[in-house]
C-alpha positions as CSV (number, residue, x, y, z in Angstrom):
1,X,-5.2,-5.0,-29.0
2,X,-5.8,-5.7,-25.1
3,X,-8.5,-4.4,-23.6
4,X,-8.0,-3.3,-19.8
5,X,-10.6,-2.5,-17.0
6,X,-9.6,-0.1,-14.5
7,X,-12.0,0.0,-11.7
8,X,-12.4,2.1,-8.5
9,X,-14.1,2.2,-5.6
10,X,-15.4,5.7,-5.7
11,X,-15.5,8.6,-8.6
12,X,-13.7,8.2,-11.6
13,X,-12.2,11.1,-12.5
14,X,-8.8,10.6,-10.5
15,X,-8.9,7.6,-12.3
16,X,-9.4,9.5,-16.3
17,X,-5.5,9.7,-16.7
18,X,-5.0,5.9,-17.9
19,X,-7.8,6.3,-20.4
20,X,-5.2,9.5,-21.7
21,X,-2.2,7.5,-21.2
22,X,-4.4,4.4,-23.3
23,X,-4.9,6.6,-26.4
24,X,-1.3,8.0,-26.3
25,X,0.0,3.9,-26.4
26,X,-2.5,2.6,-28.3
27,X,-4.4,0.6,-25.9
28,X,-8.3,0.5,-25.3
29,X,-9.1,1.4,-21.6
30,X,-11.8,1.6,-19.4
31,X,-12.2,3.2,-16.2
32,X,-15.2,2.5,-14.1
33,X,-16.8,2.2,-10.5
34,X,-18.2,-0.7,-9.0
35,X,-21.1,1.2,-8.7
36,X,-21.8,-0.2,-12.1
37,X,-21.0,-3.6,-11.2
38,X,-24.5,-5.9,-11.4
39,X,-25.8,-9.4,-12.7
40,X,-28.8,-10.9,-13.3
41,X,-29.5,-14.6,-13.2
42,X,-32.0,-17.2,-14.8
43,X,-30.1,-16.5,-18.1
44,X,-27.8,-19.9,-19.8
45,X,-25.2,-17.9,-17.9
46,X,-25.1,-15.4,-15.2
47,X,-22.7,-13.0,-16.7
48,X,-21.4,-10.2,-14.5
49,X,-21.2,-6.7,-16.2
50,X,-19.8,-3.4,-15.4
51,X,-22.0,-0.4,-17.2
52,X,-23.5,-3.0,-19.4
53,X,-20.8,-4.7,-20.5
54,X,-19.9,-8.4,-20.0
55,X,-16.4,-8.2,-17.8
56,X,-15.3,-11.3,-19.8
57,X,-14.5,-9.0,-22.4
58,X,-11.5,-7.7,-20.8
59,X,-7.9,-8.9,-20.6
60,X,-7.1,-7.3,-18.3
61,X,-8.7,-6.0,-14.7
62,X,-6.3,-3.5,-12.3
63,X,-8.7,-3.3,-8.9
64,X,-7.7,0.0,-7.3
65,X,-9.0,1.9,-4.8
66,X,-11.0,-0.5,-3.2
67,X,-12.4,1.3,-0.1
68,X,-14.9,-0.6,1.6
69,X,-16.3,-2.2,-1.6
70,X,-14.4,-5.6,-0.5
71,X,-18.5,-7.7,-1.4
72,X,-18.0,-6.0,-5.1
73,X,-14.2,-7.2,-5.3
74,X,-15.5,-10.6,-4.2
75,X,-17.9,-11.0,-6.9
76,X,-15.6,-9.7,-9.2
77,X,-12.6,-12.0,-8.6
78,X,-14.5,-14.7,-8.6
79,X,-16.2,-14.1,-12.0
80,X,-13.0,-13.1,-13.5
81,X,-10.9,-16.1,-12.5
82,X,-13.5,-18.0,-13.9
83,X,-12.8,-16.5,-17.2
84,X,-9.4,-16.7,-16.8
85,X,-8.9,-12.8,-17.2
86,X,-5.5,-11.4,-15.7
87,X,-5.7,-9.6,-12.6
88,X,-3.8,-6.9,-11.2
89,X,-3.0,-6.8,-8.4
90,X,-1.8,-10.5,-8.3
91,X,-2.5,-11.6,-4.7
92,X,-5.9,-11.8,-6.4
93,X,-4.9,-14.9,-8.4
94,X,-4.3,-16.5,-4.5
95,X,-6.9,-18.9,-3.7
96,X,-8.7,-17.8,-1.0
97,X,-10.1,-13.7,-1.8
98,X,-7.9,-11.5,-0.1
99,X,-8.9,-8.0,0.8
100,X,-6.6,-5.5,-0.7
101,X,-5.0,-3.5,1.0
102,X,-4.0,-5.9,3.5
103,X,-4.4,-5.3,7.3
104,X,-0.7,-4.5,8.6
105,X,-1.0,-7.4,10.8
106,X,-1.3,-9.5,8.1
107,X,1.3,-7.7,5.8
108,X,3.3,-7.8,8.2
109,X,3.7,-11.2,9.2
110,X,3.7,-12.2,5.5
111,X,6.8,-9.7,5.6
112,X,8.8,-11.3,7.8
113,X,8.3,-15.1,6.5
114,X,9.8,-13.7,3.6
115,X,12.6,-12.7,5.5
116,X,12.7,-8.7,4.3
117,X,14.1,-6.7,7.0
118,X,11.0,-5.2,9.0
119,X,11.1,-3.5,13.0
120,X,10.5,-5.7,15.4
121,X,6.3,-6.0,15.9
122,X,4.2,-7.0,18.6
123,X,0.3,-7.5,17.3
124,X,-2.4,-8.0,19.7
125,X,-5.2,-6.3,21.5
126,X,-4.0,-3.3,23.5
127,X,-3.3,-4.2,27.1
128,X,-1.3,-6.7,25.6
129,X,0.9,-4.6,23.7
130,X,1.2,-1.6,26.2
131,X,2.4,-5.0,28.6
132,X,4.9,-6.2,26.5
133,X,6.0,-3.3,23.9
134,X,7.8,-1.0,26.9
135,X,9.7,-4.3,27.9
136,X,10.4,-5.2,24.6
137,X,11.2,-2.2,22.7
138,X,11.3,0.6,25.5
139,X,9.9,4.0,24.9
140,X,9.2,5.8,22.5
141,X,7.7,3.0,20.3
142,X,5.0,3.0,17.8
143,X,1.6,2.0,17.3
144,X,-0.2,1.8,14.0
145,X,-3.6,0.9,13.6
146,X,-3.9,-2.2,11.5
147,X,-6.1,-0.2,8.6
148,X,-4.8,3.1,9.0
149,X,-4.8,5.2,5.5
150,X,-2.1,7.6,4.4
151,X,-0.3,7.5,7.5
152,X,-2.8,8.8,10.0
153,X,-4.1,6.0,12.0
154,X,0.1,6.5,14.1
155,X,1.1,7.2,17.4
156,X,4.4,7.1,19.4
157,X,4.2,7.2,23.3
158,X,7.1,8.7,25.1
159,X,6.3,7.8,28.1
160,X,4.0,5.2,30.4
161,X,1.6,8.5,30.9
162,X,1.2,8.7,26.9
163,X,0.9,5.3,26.8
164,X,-2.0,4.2,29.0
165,X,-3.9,7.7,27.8
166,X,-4.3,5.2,24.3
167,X,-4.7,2.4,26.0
168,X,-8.2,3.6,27.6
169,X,-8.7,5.0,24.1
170,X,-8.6,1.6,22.0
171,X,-9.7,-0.2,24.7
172,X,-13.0,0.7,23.8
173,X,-12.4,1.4,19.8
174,X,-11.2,-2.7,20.0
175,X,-14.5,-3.6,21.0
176,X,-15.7,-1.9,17.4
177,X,-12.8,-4.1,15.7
178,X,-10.3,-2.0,15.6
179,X,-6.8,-3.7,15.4
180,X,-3.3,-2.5,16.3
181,X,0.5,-3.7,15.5
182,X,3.4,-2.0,18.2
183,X,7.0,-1.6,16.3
184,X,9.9,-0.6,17.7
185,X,10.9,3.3,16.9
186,X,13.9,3.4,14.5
187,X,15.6,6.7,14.1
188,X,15.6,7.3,10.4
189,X,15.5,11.1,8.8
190,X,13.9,10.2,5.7
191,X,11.7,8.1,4.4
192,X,12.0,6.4,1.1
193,X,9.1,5.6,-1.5
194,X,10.1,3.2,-4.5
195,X,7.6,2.9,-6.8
196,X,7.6,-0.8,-8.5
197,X,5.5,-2.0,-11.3
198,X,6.0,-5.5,-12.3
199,X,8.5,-6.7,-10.4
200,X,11.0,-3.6,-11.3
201,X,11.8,-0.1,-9.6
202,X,10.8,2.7,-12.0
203,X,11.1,5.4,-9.7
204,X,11.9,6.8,-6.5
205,X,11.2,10.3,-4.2
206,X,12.4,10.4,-0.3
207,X,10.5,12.5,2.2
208,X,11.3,13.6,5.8
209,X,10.2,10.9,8.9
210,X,7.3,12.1,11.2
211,X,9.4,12.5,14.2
212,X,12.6,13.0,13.0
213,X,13.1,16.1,15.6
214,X,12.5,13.9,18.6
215,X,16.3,12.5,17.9
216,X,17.9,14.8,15.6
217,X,21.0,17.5,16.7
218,X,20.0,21.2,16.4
219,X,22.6,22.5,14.1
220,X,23.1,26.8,15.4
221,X,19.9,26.1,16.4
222,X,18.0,25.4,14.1
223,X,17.2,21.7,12.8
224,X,18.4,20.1,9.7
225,X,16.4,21.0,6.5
226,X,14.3,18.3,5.5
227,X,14.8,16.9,2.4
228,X,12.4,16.7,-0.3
229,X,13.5,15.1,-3.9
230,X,13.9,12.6,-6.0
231,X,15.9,9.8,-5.7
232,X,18.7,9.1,-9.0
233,X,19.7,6.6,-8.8
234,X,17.5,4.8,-6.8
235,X,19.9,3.3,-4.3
236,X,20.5,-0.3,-5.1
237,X,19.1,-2.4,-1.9
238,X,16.2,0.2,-1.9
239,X,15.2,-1.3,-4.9
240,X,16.0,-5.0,-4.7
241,X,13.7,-4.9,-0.4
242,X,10.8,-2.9,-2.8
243,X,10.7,-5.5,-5.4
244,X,10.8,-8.5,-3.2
245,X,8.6,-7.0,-0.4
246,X,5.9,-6.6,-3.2
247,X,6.8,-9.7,-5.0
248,X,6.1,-10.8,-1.0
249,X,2.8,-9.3,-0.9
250,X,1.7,-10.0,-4.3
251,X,1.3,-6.4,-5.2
252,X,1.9,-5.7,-8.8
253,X,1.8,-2.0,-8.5
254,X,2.6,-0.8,-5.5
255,X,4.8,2.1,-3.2
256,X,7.6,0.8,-0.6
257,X,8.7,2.6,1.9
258,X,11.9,2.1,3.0
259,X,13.7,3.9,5.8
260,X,17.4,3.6,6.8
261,X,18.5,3.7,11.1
262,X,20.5,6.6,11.3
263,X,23.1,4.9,14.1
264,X,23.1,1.2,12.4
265,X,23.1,1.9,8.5
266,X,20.4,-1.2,8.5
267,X,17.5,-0.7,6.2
268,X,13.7,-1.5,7.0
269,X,10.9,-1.9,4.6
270,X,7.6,-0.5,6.4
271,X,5.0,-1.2,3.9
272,X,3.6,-1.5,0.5
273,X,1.1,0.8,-0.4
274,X,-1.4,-1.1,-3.1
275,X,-2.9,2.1,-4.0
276,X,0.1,4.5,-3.9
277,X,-0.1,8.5,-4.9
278,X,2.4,9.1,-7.8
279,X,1.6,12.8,-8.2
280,X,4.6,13.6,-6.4
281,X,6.6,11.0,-8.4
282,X,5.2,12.0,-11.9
283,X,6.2,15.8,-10.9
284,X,9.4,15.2,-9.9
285,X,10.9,12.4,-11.8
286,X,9.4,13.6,-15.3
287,X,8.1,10.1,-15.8
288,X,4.3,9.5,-16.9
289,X,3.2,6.8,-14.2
290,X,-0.4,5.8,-15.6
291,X,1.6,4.8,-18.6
292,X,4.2,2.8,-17.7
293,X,1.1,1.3,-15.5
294,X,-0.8,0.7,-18.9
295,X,2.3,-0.7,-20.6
296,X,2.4,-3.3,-17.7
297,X,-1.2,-3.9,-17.9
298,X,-1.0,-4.8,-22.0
299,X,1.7,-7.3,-21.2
């Protein structure tokens, strides 16, 4: 029988729905924090443990949730690929130890070496962008911050006014470390999310854009309902630019989103969420997501 660790980088009890989803199929799981990650040395080995309990024991280790906790994932990774355990998600396996989630600027360029169909992006401090983006891309355009979560960290200046109100703003947050990435504005409705486990597309739910009324026809004067649901079938090239943008990113288990220009028909792939929220999906689409996650896992 495998054995899999989950572990978080906060409270577990988000997290308690794969150890349900391991007794349904069978399969012994563990979720933990690494708040219970420790080792001690002078021993014939220095074995790393999580609440006691020597991590080479596992076949399996799914990091999620990092948060800040990147020293713990260090030490982790390292002690697990020197036990040859499996890790998910893959880009862990990379040599080199690669925070997860990546920084946009870095998923991004990865993105478009691999050729998948992203907006056009500018990265660099922020004079630089508020120089070149207007040229480039004209207004509106957006800027994300480079470790936003859930969508927040996102603006899109309509005008030079707007624009140089943020550049006085992260001007100074740069000097903290903050990073930004400038895309060009596409004029998509809604906004796709295929969830993909191991390389295939299991599910799929669409949600309205952000600023969808800044381009959108009143219709007797009112705006276009947004729509809400799932998607059955999950359109085709949806699924084929969320499989290879994670295969891309090494992300085992992760969300694309995927929006479509409204006046070109061409599809973009934004990002991959690493950590995704399938509450939505599991409502919607009927299917149990921690264990189709735990089937993958036991492979």
């Amino acid at each position: 029988m495998s054995k899999i660790l989950i572990i978080v980088g906060g409270g577990v009890k988000h997290a308690e729905p794969f150890v349900e989803a391991g007794v349904t199929l069978g399969i012994s799981v563990k979720v933990s924090s690494f708040a219970k990650l420790e080792y001690v040395t002078g021993r014939d080995e220095t074995r790393v443990t999580i609440d006691g309990e020597d991590v080479a024991n596992y076949d399996c280790i799914y990091i999620r949730l990092v948060g800040r906790r990147y020293e713990d994932v260090a030490l982790l990774v390292y002690y697990a690929r020197q036990k040859g355990i499996k890790l998910v998600d893959s880009v862990y396996q990379k040599d080199g130890i690669i925070r997860v989630p990546l920084p946009k600027s870095l998923e991004t360029k990865i993105l478009a070496d691999a050729g998948l169909p992203i907006p056009r992006t500018i990265f660099g401090r922020m004079k630089q962008i508020a120089q070149k983006a207007p040229n480039l891309f004209g207004f509106p355009f957006v800027i994300k911050g480079t470790m936003g979560k859930q969508g927040h960290a996102v603006w899109a200046p309509k005008d030079d006014k707007e624009l140089q109100k943020l550049v006085v703003e992260f001007t100074l947050k740069e000097r903290e470390g903050e990073r930004l990435i400038a895309q060009e504005f596409i004029k998509a409705t809604q906004r796709n999310r295929i969830f993909v486990i191991g390389g295939e597309a299991i599910a799929g739910i669409t949600r309205p854009t952000r600023w969808r009324k800044r381009f959108q026809n009143k219709v007797n004067g009112e705006y276009p309902e947004a729509v809400k649901a799932r998607l059955d079938p999950i359109p085709q090239e949806d699924a084929e630019i969320a499989i290879a943008a994670s295969q891309a990113l090494g992300i085992d288990i992760g969300g694309a989103d995927i929006i479509t220009d409204i006046t070109t028909g061409k599809k973009y792939i934004l990002e991959v969420n690493s950590a995704p929220r399938w509450a939505s999906l599991n409502k919607e689409t009927g299917i149990n997501i921690e264990e189709e996650i735990i089937k993958y896992l036991a492979i």
